[in-house]
C-alpha positions in Angstrom: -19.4 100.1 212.0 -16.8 97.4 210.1 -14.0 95.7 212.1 -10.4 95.1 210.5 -8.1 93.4 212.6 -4.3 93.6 211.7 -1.7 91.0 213.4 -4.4 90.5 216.3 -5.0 93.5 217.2 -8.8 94.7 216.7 -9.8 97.8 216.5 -13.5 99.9 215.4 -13.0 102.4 212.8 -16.4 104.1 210.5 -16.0 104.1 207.2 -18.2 105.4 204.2 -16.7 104.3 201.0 -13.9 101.6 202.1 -10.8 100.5 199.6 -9.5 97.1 200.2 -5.8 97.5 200.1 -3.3 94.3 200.3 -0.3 95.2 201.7 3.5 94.3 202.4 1.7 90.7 201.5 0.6 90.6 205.2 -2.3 92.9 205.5 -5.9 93.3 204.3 -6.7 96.5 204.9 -9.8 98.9 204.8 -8.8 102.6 203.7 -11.2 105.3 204.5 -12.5 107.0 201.6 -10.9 111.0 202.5 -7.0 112.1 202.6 -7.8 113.4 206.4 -9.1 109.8 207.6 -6.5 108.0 205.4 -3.5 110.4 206.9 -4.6 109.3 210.6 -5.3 105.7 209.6 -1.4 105.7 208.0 -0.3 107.4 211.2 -1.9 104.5 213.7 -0.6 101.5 211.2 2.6 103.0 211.9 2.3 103.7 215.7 1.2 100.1 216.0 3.7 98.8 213.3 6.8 101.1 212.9 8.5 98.9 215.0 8.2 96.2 213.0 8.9 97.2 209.8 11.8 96.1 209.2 10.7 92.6 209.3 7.9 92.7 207.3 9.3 94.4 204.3 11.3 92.4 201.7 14.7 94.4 202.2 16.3 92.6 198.8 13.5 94.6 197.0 13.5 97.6 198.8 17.2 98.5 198.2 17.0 97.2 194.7 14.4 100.3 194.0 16.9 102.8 195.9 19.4 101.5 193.5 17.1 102.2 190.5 16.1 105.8 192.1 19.9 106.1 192.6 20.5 105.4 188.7 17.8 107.9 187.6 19.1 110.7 189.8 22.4 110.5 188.2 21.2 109.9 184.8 18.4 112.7 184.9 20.4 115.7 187.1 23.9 116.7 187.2 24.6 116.5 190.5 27.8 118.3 192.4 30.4 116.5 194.3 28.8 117.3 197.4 25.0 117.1 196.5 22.6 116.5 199.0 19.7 114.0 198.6 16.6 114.2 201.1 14.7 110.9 201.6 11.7 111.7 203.0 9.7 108.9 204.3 13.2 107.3 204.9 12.2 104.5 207.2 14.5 102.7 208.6 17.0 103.9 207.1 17.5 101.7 204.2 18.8 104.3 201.4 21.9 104.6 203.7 23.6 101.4 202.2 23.3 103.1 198.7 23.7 107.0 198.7 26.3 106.6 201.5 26.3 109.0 204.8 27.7 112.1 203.1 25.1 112.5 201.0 22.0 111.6 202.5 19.6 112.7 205.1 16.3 111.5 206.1 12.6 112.5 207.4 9.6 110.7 208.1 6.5 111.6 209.6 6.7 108.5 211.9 9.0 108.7 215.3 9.6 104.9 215.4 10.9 104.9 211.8 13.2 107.7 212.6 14.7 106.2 215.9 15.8 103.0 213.9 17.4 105.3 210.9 18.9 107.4 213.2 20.4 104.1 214.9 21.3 102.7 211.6 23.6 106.0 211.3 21.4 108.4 208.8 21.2 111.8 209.4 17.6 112.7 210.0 15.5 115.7 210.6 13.6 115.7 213.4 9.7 117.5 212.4 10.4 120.7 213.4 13.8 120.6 211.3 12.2 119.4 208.1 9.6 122.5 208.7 12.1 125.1 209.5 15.0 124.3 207.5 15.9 126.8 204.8 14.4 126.4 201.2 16.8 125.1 198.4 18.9 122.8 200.8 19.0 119.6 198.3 20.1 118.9 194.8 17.4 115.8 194.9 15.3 114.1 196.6 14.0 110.0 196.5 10.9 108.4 197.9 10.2 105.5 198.0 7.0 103.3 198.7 5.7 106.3 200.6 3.5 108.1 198.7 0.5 106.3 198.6 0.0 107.0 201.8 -2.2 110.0 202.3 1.0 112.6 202.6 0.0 115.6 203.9 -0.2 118.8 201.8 2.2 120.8 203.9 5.0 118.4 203.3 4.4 118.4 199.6 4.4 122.1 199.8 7.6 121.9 201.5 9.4 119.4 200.4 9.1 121.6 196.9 10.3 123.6 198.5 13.4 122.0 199.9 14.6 120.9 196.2 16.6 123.5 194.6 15.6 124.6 191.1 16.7 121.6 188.1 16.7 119.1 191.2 14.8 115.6 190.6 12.8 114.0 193.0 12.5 110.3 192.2 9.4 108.4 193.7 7.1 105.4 193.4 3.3 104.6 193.8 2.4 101.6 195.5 -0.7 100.6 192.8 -0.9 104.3 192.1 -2.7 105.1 195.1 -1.8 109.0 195.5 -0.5 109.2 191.7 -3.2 111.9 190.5 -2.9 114.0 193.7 0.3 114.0 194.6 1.3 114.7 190.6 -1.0 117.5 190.3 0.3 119.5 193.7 3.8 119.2 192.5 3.0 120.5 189.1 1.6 123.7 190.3 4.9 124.2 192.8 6.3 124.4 189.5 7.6 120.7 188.7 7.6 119.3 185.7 6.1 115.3 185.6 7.8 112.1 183.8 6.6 108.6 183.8 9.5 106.4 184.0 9.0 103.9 181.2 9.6 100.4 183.3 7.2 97.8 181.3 8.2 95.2 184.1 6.8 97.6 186.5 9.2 96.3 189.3 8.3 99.0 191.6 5.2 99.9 190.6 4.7 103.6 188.6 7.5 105.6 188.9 7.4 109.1 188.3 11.0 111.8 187.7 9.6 115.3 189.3 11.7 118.4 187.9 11.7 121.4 189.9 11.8 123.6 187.3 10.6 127.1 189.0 10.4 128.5 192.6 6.6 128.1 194.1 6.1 128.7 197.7 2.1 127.9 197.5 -0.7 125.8 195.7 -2.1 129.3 195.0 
């Protein structure tokens, strides 16, 4: 049985084959060695945390990667005048100061990060919008800093499914944790897989997704 203890709070987790992650520059963490485990450890951090977020982050950065995503979705996708971009694991809203209200909505698997988007003024889906809303509702889609965290394979599967066919999903891996897994999944719902050449690696690996046929399964 190992400890960890994040911002004084203790608690007793079991783990087999432990990863030592630091994070946001605040946190030593212990990441169970499975998806499952590391999905419910990513779902306490943010029960206990989501709150906080906002303060922990470094906002300057964060919005200078949205920028970057923004640049790459217009430079990679011809977009229409009234595209629609999904943000999924849209946090606090962030993306909001740079694709605008018009343009933009946002999902996130954790309730506290979608009360304070929602009160920043970003349309966002509630869970059981993101899984019944109708296939092909977005021109692209952006996420950022999120994927390393153990996403779940039915919101791969359907945010796939969300992007309409040429569409571009934009997203980063925080020390390519969830690089391999994530890339493969998305490449048999029919995406096509860049790696953004970005030898400064501001934003760690960044990866330009094509949705280039329809795929409803990993089948």
């Amino acid at each position: 049985m190992l400890h960890y203890q994040l911002i004084g709070k203790l608690e007793d987790i079991s783990l087999e084959f432990p990863n030592v992650l630091h994070y946001l520059d605040r946190f030593l963490l212990i990441l169970p060695g499975s998806v499952k485990e590391q999905q419910v450890f990513w779902e306490r951090f943010y029960s206990l945390y989501g709150a906080e977020y906002l303060h922990m982050i470094d906002v300057a950065r964060n919005l200078s990667c949205m920028r970057y995503f923004r640049e790459l979705l217009n430079e990679c996708s011809m977009l229409p005048p009234n595209f629609k971009i999904l943000d999924y694991g849209c946090g606090p809203g962030l993306s909001l100061d740079v694709f605008g209200y018009d343009h933009l909505v946002g999902y996130d698997n954790s309730p506290k990060m979608l009360e304070q988007a929602k009160a920043r003024g970003l349309n966002v889906l509630s869970k059981k919008e993101f899984d019944s809303m109708s296939p092909c509702s977005f021109d692209g889609s952006i996420a950022c800093y999120v994927l390393h965290m153990a996403i779940p394979e039915n919101d791969i599967i359907k945010l796939a499914g969300l992007m309409k066919v040429g569409g571009v999903l934009v997203a980063n891996y925080y020390k390519d944790l969830g690089l391999e897994r994530v890339s493969l999944m998305l490449q048999k719902l029919g995406f096509s897989a860049q790696k953004v050449d970005d030898q400064e690696r501001r934003f760690g690996s960044v990866y330009i997704y094509r949705k280039q046929a329809l795929f409803s399964s990993l089948g």
